[in-house]
C-alpha positions as CSV (number, residue, x, y, z in Angstrom):
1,X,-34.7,-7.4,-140.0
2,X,-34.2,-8.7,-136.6
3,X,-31.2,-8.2,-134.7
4,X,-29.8,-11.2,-132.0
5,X,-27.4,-10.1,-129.7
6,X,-25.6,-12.8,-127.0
7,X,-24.8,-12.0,-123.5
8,X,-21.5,-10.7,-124.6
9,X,-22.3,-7.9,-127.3
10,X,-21.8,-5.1,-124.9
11,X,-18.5,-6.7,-124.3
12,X,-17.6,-6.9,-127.6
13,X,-18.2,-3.6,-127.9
14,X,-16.2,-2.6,-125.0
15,X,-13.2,-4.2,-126.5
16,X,-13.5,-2.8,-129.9
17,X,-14.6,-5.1,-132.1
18,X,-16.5,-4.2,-135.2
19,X,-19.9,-6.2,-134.8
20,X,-21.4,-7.5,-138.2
21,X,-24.5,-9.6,-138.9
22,X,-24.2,-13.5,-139.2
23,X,-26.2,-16.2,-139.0
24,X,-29.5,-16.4,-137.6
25,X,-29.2,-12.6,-137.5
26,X,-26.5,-12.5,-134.9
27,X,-24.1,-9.8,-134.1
28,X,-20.7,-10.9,-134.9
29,X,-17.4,-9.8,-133.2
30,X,-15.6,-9.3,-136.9
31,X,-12.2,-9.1,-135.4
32,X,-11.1,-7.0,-132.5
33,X,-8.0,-6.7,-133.7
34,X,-5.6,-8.1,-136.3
35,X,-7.5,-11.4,-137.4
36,X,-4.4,-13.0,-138.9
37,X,-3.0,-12.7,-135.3
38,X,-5.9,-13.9,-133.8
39,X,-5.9,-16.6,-135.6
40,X,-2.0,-17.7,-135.0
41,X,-2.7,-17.1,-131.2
42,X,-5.1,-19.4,-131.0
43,X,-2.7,-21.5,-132.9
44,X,0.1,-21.4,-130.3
45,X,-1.4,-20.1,-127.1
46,X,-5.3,-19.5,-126.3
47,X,-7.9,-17.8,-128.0
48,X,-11.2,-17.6,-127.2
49,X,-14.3,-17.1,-129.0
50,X,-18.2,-16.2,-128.5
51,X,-20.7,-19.1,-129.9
52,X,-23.4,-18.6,-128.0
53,X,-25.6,-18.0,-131.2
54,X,-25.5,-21.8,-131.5
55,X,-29.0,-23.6,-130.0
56,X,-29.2,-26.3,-127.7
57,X,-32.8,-28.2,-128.0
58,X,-33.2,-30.3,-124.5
59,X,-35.1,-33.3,-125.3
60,X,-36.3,-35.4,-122.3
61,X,-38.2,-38.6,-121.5
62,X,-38.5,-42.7,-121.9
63,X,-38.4,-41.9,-126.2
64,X,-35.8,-39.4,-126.2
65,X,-32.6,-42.2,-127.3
66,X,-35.7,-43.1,-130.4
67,X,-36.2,-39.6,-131.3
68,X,-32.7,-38.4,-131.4
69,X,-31.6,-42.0,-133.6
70,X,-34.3,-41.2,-136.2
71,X,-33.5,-37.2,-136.5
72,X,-30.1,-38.0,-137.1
73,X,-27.9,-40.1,-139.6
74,X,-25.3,-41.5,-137.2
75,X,-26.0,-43.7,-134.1
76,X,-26.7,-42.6,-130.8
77,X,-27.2,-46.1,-129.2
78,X,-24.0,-47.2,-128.0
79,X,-23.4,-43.6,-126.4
80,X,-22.7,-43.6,-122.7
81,X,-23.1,-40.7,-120.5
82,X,-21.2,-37.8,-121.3
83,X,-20.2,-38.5,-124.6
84,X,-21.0,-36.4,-127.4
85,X,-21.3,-37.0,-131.1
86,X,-21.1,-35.8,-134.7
87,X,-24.3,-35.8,-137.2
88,X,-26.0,-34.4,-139.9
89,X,-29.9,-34.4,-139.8
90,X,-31.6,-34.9,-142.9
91,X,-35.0,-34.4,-145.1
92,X,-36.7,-37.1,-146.4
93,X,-34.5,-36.0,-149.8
94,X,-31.6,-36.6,-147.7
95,X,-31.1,-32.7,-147.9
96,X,-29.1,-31.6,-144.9
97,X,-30.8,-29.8,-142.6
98,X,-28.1,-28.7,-140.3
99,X,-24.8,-30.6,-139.0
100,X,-25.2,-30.9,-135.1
101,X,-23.5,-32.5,-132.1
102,X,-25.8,-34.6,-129.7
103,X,-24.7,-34.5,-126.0
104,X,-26.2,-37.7,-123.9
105,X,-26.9,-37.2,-120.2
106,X,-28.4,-40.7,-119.8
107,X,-30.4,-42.8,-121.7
108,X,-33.7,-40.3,-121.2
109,X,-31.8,-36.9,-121.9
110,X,-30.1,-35.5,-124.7
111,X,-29.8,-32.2,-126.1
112,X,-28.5,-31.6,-129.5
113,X,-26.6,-28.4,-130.8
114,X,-27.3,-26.8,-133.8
115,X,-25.9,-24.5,-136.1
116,X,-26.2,-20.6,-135.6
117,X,-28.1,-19.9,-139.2
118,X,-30.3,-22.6,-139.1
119,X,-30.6,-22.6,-135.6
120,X,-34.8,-22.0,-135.3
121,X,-35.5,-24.0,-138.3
122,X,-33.6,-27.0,-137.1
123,X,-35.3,-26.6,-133.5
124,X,-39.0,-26.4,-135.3
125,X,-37.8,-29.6,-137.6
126,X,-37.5,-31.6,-134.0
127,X,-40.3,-30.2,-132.4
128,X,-42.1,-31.3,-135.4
129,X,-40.9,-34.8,-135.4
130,X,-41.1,-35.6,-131.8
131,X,-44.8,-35.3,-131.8
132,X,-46.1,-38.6,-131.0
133,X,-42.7,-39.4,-129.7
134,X,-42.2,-40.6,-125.5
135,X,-39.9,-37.4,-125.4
136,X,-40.4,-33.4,-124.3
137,X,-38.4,-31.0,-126.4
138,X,-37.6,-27.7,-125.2
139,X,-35.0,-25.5,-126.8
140,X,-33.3,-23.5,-124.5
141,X,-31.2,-21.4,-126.6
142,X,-32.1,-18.5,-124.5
143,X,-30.4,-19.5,-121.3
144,X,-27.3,-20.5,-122.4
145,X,-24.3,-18.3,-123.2
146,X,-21.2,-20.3,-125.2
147,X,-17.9,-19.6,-124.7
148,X,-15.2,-21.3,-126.0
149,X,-11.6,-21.8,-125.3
150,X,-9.4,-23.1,-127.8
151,X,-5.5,-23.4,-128.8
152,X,-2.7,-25.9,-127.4
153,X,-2.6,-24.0,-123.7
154,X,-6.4,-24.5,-123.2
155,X,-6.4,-27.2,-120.9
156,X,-3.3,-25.5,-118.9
157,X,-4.7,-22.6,-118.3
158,X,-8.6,-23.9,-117.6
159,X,-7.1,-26.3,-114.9
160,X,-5.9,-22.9,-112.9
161,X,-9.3,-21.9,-112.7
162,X,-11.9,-24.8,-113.4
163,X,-12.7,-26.3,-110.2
164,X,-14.9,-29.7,-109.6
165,X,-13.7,-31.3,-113.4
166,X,-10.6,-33.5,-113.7
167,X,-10.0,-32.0,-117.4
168,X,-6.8,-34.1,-117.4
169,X,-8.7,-37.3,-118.2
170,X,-11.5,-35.5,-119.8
171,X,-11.2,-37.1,-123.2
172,X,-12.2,-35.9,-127.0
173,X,-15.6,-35.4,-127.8
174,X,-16.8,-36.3,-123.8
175,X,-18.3,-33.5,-121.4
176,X,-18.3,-33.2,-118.0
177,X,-19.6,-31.1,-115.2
178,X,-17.7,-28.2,-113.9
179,X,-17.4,-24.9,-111.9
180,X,-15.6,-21.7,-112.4
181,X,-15.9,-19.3,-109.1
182,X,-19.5,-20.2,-108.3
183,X,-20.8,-20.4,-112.2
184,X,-21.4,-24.2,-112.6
185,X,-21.3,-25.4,-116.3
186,X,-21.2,-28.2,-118.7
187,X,-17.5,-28.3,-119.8
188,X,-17.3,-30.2,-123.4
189,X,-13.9,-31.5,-124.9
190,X,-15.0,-29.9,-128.4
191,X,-14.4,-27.1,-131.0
192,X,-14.5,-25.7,-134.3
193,X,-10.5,-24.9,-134.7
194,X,-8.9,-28.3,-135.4
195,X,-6.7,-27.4,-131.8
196,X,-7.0,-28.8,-128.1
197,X,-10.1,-27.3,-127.1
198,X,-13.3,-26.7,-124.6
199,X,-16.9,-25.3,-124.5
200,X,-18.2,-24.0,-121.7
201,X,-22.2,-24.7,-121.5
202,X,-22.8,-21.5,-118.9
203,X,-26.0,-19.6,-117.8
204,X,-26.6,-16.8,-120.0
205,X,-27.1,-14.5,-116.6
206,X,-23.5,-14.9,-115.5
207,X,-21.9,-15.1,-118.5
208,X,-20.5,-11.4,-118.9
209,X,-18.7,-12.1,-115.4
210,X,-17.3,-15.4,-116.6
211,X,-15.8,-13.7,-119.8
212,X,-14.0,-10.9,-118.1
213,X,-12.9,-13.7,-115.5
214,X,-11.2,-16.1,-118.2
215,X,-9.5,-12.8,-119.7
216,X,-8.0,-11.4,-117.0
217,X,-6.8,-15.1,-115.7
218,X,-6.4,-16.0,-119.0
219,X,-3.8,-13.3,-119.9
220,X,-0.8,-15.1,-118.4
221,X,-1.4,-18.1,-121.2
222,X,-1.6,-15.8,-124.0
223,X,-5.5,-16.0,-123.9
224,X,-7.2,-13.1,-126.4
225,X,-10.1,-13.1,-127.9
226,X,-11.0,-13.9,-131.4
227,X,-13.8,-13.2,-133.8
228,X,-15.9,-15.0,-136.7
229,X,-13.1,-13.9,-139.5
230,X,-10.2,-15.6,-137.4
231,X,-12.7,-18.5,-137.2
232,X,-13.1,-19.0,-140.5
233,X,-9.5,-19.2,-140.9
234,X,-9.5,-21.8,-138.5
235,X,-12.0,-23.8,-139.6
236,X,-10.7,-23.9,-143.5
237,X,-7.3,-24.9,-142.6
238,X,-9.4,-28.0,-140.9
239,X,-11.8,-28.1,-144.0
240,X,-14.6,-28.5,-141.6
241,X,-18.1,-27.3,-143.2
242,X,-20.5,-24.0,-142.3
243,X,-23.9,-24.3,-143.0
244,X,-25.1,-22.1,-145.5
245,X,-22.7,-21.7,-148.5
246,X,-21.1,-24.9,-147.8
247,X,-23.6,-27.0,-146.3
248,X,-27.5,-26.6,-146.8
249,X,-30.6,-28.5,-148.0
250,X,-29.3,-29.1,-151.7
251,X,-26.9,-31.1,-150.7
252,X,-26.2,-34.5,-149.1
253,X,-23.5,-36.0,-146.4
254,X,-22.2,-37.9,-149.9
255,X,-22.0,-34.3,-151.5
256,X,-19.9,-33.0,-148.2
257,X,-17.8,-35.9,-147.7
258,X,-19.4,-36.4,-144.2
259,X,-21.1,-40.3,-145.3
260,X,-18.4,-41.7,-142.5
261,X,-21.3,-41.0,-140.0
262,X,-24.5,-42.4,-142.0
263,X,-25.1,-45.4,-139.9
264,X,-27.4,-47.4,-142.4
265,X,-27.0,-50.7,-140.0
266,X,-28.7,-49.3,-137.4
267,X,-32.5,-49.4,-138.8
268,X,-34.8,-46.6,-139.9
269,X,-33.9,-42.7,-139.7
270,X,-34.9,-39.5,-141.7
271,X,-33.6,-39.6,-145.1
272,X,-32.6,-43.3,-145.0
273,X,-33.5,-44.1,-148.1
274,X,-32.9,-41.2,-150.3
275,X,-29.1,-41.3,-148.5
276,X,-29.0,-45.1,-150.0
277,X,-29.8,-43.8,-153.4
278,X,-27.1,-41.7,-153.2
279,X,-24.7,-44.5,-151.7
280,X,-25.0,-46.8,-154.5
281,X,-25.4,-43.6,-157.8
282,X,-22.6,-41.7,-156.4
283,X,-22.8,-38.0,-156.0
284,X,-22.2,-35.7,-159.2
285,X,-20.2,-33.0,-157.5
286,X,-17.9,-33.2,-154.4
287,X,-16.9,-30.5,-151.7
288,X,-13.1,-30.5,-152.0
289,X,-10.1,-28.7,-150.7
290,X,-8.2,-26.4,-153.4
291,X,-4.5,-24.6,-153.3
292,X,-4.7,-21.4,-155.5
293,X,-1.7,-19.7,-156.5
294,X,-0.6,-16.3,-155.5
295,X,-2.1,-14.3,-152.7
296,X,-5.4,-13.3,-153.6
297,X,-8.2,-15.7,-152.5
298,X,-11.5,-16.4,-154.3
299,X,-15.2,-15.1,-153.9
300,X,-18.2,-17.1,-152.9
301,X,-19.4,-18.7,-156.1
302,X,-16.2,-17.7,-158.3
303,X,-16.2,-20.6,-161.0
304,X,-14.2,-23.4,-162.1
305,X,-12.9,-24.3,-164.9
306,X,-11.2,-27.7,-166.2
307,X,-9.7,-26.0,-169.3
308,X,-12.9,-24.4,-171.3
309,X,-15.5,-26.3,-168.8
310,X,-17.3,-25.0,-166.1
311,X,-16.7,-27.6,-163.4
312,X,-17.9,-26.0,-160.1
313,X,-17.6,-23.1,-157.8
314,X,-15.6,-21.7,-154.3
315,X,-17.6,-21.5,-151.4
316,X,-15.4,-20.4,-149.4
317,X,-11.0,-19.1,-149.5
318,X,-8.4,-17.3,-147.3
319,X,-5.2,-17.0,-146.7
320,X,-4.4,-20.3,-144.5
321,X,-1.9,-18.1,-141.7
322,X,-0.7,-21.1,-140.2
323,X,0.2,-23.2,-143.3
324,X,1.2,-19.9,-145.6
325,X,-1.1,-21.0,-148.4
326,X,-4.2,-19.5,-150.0
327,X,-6.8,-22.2,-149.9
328,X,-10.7,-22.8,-151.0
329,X,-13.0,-25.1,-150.5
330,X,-15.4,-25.6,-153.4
331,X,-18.1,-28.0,-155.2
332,X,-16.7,-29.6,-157.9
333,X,-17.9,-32.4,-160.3
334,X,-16.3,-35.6,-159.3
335,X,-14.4,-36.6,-162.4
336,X,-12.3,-33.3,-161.4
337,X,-11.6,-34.6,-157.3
338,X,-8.6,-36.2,-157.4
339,X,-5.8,-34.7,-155.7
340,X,-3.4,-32.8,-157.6
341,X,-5.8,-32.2,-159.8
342,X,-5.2,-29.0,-162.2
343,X,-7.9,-26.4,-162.4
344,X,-8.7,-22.4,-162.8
345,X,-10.4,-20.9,-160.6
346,X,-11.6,-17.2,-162.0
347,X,-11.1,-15.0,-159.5
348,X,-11.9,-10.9,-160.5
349,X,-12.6,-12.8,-163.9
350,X,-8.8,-13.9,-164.1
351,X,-8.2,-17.6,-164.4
352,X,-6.0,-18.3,-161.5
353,X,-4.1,-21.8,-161.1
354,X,-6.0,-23.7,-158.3
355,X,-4.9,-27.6,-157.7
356,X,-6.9,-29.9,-155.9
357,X,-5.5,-31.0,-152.4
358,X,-6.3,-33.6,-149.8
359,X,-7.7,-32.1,-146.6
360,X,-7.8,-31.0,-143.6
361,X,-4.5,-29.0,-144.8
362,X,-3.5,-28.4,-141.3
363,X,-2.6,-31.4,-139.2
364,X,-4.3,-34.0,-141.1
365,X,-4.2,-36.8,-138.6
366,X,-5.7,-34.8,-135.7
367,X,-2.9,-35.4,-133.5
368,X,-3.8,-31.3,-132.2
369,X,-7.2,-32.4,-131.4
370,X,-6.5,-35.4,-129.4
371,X,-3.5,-34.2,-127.6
C-alpha cells in the first residue's frame, strides 16, 4: 500500500509521536503525548495540529462560480471575496461524496477543500464534471502544507507573529492574506475543534520552518501540538462528521443532519433531485448524538438495541474530556431520535445504557467559535 507523508512527518517524528496510517494513506501523528491533555490544551490555551493531508482543487476561469454551484448542494452565489463556505457534494443518488469548504477569491477563482480520505476521488469527481465547463481545475494538493491553530488564545498569540492580516476583524468562516517572517499564506477563520481557530494555507517548501517557528513563539500561550486521537475528541464533543464511518456515499445530507445547506432555490445541482426525494420521504435512519453510561466507550459498528430490536450502530465514541461524559455518535432509525431517548448500546457484547442527546454536547450555541 502507498504511504503519504506531509511536510511535517520528520517533525513528528522528532517530537515523538507515534505515526499511524489514516486517510488517504497518510501518516498520522497518533498523539505525541497524553491525548486527553492535548485535547484540554487546546481547549484552554492553543493547540495545534497537522491537516495538510486535506486537498485543495484550484478551479479558475469565466465558469468557475457555474461549476462550483452545480458540484455542490449549498450556494455559492451570493459569496463575496474571501468568504468561505460549508457543503457537501453529491452523486446523482444524492450519495455524499465528500463534505468540503469552498474558498472564493473572486467571481473566476475558487478552490474547494476536500477531505483527507476521499481526497483523490473527490478531485477526479470535479475534474470529471468541469469538462465542457468555462473553468481550469488544478489540484494542488502537493504544494500546500496545513497547519492549524486552534483553542481560545489562537488569535492572541497569531497577532504576535502574523504580520500584513488585521485578524482582529477577520471574521468566522472569512480568509485573508497574511505573512509570517517572509512565508506569505492564506490565513482562514476556520477549524475542526468547535474553538476560536485558524488555517494557515502555506507552501509546502517552507512549511517545516513555519512549524518550528509557531512552537517556539507559540510556547508562551500554551501552544503544543496535538494529533488525530485528540482530534477526534474534539470533533465529537462538536458532533461534526468524518468521512468514512460517519459520512460516505450511502448516505445523504438528510441521513447526516447536514440538509440546513441543500439550497434547492437556487436551480439545478448534482443530486438535486434524488436530495428532493429524500426531502419529502424522510430518511429511515438518522446520525445522532448518544450518552453511554459508565466509562468504557463503544466500537465502530457496536449495535443498538431498543429493547430486543436492532435499531442501528456507533460510528464513532470517546470519552468527551472537556464535558466528562462518554459519548457516541451513531446511525439510528428515526422512530428511535428523539432526545432522551432510552437505548443499549452492546459494547464487548454487554448491553450498556446509552440515551439519546441533542448535539453538539459542547457549547451548543457556538459562542467559542464566534468569539
Amino acid at each position: 500500500m502507498v504511504e503519504r507523508r506531509t511536510p511535517f512527518y520528520d517533525i513528528h517524528v522528532a517530537l515523538g509521536a507515534e505515526m499511524i496510517k489514516g486517510g488517504g494513506d497518510f501518516m498520522f501523528p497518533k498523539a505525541y503525548a497524553n491525548p486527553a491533555e492535548e485535547h484540554i490544551n487546546t481547549r484552554t490555551n492553543v493547540g495545534m495540529q497537522d491537516l495538510s493531508t486535506m486537498g485543495e482543487v484550484d478551479i479558475k476561469g469565466p465558469g468557475a462560480e457555474t461549476l462550483v454551484n452545480r458540484l455542490l448542494v449549498n450556494d455559492v452565489a451570493d459569496m463575496v471575496s474571501g468568504q468561505v463556505r460549508y457543503s457537501t457534494m453529491c452523486r446523482e443518488d444524492g450519495g455524499v461524496i465528500d463534505d468540503v469548504t469552498v474558498y472564493k477569491y473572486n467571481g473566476q477563482h475558487f478552490m474547494i477543500v476536500t477531505g483527507s480520505g476521499p481526497r483523490k476521488k473527490s478531485a477526479q469527481w470535479i475534474a470529471t464534471n468541469a469538462s465542457g465547463a468555462q473553468a481550469y481545475v488544478t489540484d494542488i494538493t502537493a504544494a500546500i502544507a496545513l497547519p492549524v491553530v486552534q483553542g481560545p488564545r489562537s488569535r492572541e498569540f497569531l497577532k504576535t507573529v502574523v504580520e500584513e492580516a488585521d485578524l482582529d476583524s477577520l471574521e468566522y468562516f472569512c480568509f485573508t492574506k497574511g505573512r509570517i517572517g517572509e512565508t506569505e499564506m492564506i490565513i482562514s477563520r476556520t477549524g475542526y475543534t468547535g474553538e476560536l481557530g485558524y488555517e494557515l494555507y502555506t507552501p509546502a517548501e517552507e512549511a517545516a520552518v513555519l512549524w518550528e517557528t509557531l512552537l517556539e513563539k507559540g510556547h508562551d500561550f500554551g501552544l503544543k501540538a496535538y494529533g488525530v486521537l485528540a482530534m477526534q475528541t474534539l470533533r465529537l464533543e462538536k458532533a461534526y462528521a468524518l468521512y468514512g464511518n460517519d459520512l460516505n456515499e450511502n448516505y445523504t445530507p438528510f441521513h447526516v443532519g447536514l440538509d440546513r445547506w441543500i439550497k434547492f432555490d437556487k436551480g439545478e445541482f448534482i443530486g438535486r433531485e434524488a436530495l428532493l426525494r429524500v426531502r419529502d420521504e424522510g430518511a429511515a435512519e438518522r446520525w445522532v448524538g448518544l450518552i453511554i453510561a459508565g466509562d468504557k466507550a463503544a466500537a465502530f459498528k457496536d449495535p443498538i438495541f431498543a429493547g430486543r430490536e436492532e435499531v442501528g450502530y456507533v460510528t464513532y465514541s470517546n470519552k468527551g474530556h472537556t464535558v466528562a461524559k462518554t459519548l457516541a455518535m451513531a446511525y439510528i432509525k428515526t422512530a428511535y431520535t428523539d432526545p432522551g431517548t432510552q437505548l443499549a448500546v452492546n459494547i464487548g457484547d454487554v448491553p450498556t445504557t446509552a440515551t439519546v442527546s441533542s448535539t453538539p454536547f459542547f457549547d451548543p450555541k457556538g459562542t467559542r467559535l464566534r468569539s
